[in-house]
C-alpha positions as CSV (number, residue, x, y, z in Angstrom):
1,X,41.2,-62.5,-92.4
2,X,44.0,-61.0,-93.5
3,X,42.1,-58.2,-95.3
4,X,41.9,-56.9,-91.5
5,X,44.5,-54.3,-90.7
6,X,44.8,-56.2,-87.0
7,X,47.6,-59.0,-86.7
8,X,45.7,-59.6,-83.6
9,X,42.6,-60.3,-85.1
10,X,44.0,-62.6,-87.7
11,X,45.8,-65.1,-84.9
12,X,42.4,-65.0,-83.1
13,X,40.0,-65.7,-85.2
14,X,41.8,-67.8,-87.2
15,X,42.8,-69.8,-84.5
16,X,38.5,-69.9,-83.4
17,X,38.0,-71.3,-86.8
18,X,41.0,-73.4,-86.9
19,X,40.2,-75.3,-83.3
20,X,36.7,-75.5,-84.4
21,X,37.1,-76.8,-88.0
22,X,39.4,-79.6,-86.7
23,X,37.1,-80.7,-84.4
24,X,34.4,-80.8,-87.0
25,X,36.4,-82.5,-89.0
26,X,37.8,-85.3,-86.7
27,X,34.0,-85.5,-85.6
28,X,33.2,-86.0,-89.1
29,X,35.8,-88.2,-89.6
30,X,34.6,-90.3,-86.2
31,X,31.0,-90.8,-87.4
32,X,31.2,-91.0,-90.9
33,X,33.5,-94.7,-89.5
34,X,31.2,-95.4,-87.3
35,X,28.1,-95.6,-89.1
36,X,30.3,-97.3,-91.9
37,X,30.9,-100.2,-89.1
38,X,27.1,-100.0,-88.1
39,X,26.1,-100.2,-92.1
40,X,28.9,-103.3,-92.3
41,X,27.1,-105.0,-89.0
42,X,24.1,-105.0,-90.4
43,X,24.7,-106.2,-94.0
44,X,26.8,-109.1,-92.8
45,X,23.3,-110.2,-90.0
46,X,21.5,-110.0,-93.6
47,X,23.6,-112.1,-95.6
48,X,24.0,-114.6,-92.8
49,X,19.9,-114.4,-92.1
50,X,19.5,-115.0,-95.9
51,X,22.2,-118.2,-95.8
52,X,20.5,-119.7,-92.4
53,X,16.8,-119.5,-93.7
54,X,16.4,-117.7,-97.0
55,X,13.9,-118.2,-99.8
56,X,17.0,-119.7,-101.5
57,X,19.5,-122.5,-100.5
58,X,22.7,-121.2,-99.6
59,X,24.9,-122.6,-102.7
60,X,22.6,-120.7,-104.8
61,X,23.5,-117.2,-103.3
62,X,27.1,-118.0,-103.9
63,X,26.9,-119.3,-107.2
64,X,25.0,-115.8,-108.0
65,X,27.9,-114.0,-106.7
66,X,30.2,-116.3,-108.8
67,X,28.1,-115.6,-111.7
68,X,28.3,-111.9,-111.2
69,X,32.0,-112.1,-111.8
70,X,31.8,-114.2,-114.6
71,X,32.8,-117.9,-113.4
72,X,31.1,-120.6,-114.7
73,X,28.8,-122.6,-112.1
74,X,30.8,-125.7,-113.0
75,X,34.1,-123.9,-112.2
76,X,32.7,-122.5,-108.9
77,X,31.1,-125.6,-107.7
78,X,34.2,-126.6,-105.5
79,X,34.7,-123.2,-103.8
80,X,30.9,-123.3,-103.4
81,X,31.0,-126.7,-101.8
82,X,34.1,-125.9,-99.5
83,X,32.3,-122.2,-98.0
84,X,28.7,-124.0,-97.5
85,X,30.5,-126.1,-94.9
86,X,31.4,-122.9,-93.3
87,X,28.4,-120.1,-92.4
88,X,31.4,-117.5,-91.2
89,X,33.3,-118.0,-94.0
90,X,30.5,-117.6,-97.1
91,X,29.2,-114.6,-95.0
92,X,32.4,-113.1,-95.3
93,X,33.1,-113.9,-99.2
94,X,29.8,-112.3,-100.1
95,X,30.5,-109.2,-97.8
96,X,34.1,-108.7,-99.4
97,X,33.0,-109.5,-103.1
98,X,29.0,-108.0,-103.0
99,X,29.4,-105.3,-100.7
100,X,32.7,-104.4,-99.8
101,X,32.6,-103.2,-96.7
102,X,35.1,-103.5,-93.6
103,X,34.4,-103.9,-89.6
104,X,35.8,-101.1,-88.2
105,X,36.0,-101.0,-84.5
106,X,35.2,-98.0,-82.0
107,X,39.1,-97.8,-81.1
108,X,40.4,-97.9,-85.0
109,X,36.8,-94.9,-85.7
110,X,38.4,-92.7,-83.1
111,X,42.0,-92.8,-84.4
112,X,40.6,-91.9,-87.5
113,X,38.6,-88.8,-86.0
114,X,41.9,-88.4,-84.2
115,X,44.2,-88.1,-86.8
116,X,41.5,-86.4,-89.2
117,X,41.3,-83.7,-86.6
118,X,45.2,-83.4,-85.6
119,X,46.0,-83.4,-89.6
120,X,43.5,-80.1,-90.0
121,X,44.6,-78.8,-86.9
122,X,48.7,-79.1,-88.2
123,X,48.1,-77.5,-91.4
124,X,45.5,-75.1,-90.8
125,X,48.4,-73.6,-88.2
126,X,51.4,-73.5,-91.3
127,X,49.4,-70.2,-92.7
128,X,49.6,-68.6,-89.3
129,X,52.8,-69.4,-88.0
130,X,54.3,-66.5,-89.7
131,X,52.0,-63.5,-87.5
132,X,53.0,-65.2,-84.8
133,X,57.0,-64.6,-85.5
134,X,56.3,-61.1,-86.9
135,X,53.8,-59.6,-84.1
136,X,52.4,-56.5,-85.3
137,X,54.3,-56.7,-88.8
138,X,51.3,-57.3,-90.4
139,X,52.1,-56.9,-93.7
140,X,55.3,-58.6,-93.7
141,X,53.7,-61.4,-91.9
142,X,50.8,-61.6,-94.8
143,X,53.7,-62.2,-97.4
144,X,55.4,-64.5,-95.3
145,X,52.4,-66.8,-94.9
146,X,52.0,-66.7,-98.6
147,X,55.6,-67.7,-98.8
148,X,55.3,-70.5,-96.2
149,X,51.8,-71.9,-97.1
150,X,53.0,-71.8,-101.4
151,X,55.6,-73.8,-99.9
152,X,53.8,-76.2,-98.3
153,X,51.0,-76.6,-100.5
154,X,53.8,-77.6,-103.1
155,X,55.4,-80.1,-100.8
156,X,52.2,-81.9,-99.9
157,X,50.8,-82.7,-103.3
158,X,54.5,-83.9,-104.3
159,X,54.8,-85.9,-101.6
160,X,51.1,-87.3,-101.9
161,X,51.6,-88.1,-105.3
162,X,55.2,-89.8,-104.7
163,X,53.7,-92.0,-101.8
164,X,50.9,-93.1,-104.3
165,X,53.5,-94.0,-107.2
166,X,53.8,-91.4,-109.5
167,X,56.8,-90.6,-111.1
168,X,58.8,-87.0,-110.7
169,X,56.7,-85.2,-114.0
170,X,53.2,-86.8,-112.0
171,X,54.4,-85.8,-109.2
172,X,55.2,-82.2,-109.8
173,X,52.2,-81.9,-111.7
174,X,50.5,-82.9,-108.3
175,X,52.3,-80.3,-106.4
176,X,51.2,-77.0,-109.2
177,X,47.8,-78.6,-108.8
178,X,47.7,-78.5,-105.1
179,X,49.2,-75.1,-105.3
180,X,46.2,-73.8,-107.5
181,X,43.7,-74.9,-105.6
182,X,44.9,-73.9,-102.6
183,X,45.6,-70.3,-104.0
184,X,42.1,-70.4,-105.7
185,X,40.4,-70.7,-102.2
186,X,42.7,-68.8,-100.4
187,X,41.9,-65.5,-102.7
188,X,38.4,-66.0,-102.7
189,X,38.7,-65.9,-99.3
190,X,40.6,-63.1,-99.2
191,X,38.4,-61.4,-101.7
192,X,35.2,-61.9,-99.5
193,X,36.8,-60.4,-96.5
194,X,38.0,-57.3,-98.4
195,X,34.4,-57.1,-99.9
196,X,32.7,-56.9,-96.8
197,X,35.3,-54.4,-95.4
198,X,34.5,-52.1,-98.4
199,X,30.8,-52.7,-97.7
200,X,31.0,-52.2,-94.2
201,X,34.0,-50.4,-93.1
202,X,32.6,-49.4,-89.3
203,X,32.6,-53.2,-88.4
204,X,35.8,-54.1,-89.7
């Protein structure tokens, strides 16, 4: 957008795509939890269908799943004695060791839409927070953003990679890597808009 020669028209349509990408995104975010709690739901009705009237008793499922992570039958056969006695229980080993997959409720889907959403919304703005300050300085405010956004972009992947762990050299790597990717899209971005301005230069 910045290809344009209107500092109008880059706070405009960048806030359009900005407002309407983070609410895809927190959408996204929203269904892509739900239907993870709707795959869970049904999974854990199949494992407990299978240990109520299966084709096999229910010891025999968890001894499978004690096989399948390599203890002995004779080493499993107290744990395998001790969840029999409890339907919730077994249900819930074989979901956490087979399947791995977690209950999550409608409040804890749409705090992850939420914060998906809010997250996109927040750094999608750091880019055009600088034509805001310099109005009509359009060029000024280009280098700015670059400025800003390097900054940021540098800041994130240092801190994502400190959170995780890593050590200062991990860490900075992180940040360069963040950086490059983030330049990488940004020109090709840039180098679209441009493109069609050449092609088309009555419509831009």
């Amino acid at each position: 957008m910045t290809a344009t020669r209107s500092s109008v028209y880059v706070v405009s349509a960048g806030l359009a795509d900005l407002f309407a990408a983070a609410i895809s995104m927190g959408l996204g975010a929203y269904l892509a939890a739900a239907t993870e709690s709707k795959h869970h739901d049904v999974v854990e009705e199949k494992e407990r269908l299978c240990f109520r009237g299966g084709t096999r008793a229910p010891d025999e499922r968890l001894y499978e799943v004690f096989r399948r992570h390599g203890v002995p039958r004779e080493e499993a056969s107290g744990a395998v004695n001790c969840l029999c006695a409890n339907e919730a229980l077994a249900v819930q080993f074989v979901l956490d060791l087979e399947h791995r997959t977690d209950k999550t409720g409608k409040t804890l889907a749409c705090v992850e839409g939420l914060v998906m959403g809010t997250s996109y919304l927040v750094g999608g703005l750091i880019p055009l927070l600088p034509y805001f300050v310099f109005g009509h300085e359009l060029r000024l405010g280009f280098y700015t953003s670059i400025g800003v956004t390097s900054f940021a972009l540098l800041m994130f992947g240092f801190a994502k990679a400190k959170i995780s762990g890593c050590g200062n050299r991990n860490s900075g790597w992180s940040a360069v890597q963040t950086l490059i990717i983030g330049a990488v899209a940004a020109g090709v971005s840039y180098g679209i808009v441009a493109g069609v301005k050449i092609l088309l230069p009555t419509s831009c």
